[in-house]
N, C-alpha and C positions, 0 to 999 in steps of 0.2 A: 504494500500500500504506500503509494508515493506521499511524501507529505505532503503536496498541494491537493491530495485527496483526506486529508486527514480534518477532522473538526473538530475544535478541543477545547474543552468550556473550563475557562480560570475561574475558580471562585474563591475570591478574596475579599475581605471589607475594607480593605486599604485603596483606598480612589487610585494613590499615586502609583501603587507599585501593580495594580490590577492594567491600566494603562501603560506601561512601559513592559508589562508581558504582551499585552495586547500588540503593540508596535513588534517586540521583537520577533515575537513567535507567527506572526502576518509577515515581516519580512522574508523568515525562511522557509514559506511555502505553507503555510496553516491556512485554514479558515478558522477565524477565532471568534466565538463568543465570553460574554462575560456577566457576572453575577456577585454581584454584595453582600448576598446571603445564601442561605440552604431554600429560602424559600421562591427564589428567584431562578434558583440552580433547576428545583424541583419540575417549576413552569418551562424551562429553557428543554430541560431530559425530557418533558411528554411531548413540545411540541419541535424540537429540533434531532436531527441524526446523529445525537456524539459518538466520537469515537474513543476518547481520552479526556478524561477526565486532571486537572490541576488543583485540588483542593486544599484552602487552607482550615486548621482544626479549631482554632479560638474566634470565635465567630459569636454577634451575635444572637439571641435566637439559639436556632437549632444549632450543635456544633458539628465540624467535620464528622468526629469518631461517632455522633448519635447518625448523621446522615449515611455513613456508610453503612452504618448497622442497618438501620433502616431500608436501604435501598439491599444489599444482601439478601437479606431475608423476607424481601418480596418474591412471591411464589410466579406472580405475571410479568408483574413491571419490564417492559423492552429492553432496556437498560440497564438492569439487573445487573449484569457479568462487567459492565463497561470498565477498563482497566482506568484505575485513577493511583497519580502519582501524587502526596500528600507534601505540602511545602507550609512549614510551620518553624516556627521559632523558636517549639517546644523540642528540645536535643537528648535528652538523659534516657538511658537504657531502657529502661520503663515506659517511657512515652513512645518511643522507636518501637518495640513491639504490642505496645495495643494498636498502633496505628494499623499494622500487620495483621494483628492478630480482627481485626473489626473488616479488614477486607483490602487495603489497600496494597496495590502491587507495588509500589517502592516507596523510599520517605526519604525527601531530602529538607534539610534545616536549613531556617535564614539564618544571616545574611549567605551567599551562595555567588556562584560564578553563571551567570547565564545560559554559558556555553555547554557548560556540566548538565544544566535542567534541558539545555535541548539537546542534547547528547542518551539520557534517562528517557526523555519523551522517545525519543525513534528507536530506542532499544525495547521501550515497553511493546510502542507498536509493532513492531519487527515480529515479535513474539507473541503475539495476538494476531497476527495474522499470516503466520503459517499455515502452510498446508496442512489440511486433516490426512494423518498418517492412513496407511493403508487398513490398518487393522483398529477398527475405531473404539472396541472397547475390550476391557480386560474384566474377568470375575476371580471371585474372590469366596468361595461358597453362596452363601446367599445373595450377597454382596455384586454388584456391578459400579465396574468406572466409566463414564464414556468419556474417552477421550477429547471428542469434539466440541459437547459442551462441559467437559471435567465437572462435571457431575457423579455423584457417588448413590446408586438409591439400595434400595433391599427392596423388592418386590415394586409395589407402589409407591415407597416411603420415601421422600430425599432426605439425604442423610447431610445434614449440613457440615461445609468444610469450611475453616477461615481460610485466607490469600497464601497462607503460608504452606497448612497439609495440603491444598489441594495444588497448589506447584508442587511437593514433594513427590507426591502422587502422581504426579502426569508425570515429572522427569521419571520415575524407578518404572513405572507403567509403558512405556515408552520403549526402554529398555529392559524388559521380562527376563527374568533369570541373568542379567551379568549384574557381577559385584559394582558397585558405587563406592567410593570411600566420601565419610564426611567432608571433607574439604572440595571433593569434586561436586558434590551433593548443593553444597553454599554455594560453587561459584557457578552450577548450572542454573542455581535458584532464580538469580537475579534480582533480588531484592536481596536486603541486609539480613541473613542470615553468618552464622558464625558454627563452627563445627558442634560446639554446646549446644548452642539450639537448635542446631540440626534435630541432636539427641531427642530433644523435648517437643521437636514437632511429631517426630518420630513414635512417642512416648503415647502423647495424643491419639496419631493416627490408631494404632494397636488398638486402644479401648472403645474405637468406633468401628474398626472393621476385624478384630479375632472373638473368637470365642473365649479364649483363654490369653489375655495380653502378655500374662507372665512367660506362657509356653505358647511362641505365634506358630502358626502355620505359612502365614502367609509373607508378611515383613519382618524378615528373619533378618540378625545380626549375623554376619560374616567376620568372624575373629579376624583383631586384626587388619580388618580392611574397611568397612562400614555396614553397608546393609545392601539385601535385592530382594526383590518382588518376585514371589514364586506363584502364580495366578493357579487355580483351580483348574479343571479340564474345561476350555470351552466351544468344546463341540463343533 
């Protein structure tokens, strides 16, 4: 997706620096809209075709982290999966992954380099619009992923993922039975992952999709090396 085909709605309450995204990111081939708040953002996502999302989290009103919550776990909403890169001021460990951890695919902190956010923006895109692999879903006993829209359900049921298991999931899904080591694991992520939290995305996933998290069947630790996705027979 070229970026003059890309549309990507900044939402920041800052007049000044909402404007000087707007210029830059229309200079290097965007269509850009823009929004003050969550509730402007909200009006702009039913009646415009984003493709990318730039959200800032302290806002006021609705915040970033309630907005993505919200849009997440809308079961219809269009825009749902839209990939949003989070630019806030808020920097410390904690804040960096709920930002993740609430849905958003990367997080970069003010003040910042320009060239870095346009750099994150076409790497987000890049990776959201890939080609749908050949083989579009993988099972996991009850359990299915589909690749295409990395979605995870059990029969009817969607199984909700944050931004983080469900990249993890689609890189090991992806590649079915070869080992990953955590470090390869963080830097296939693409967002701010760290080999630790690799772990504890990992941790997570377990308790949503084994039977027994302690004893997996499915995302299995590989001594020594990190973890692979062993899928079920599927047929």
């Amino acid at each position: 997706m070229a970026a003059s085909l890309v549309q990507v709605l900044v939402v920041d309450d800052d007049t000044r620096l909402r404007g000087l995204l707007e210029r830059y990111l229309a200079d290097h081939g965007y269509l850009v809209s823009t929004a003050s708040d969550a509730k402007e953002a909200w009006d702009l996502l039913a009646r415009e075709s984003i493709d990318v999302m730039v959200l800032d989290i302290m806002m006021p009103g609705e915040t970033g982290l309630e907005m993505m919550t919200r849009l997440r776990a809308s079961l219809d909403h269009p825009r749902k999966n839209v990939p949003i890169l989070v630019l806030t001021a808020l920097d410390a460990p904690e804040d960096r992954l709920a930002g993740l951890e609430k849905g958003a695919d990367d997080y970069l902190t003010k003040p910042f380099e320009p060239k870095e956010l346009l750099l994150r923006l076409e790497r987000i895109v890049a990776r959201h619009d890939q080609r749908a692999p050949a083989r579009a879903w993988v099972a996991m006993g009850p359990f299915r992923f589909d690749l295409t829209s990395r979605t995870l359900t059990k029969g009817d049921e969607v199984i909700y993922l944050t931004s983080a298991e469900q990249r993890l999931l689609e890189i090991l899904a992806q590649v079915s039975g070869q080992e990953l080591s955590r470090d390869e694991l963080a830097e296939r992520a693409g967002v701010p992952l760290s080999p630790r939290t690799v772990d504890v995305q990992v941790t997570r996933l377990r308790r949503k999709i084994e039977e027994d998290p302690k004893q997996p069947r499915y995302l299995r630790t590989v001594r020594h090396k990190g973890y692979v996705l062993s899928p079920s027979d599927e047929g």
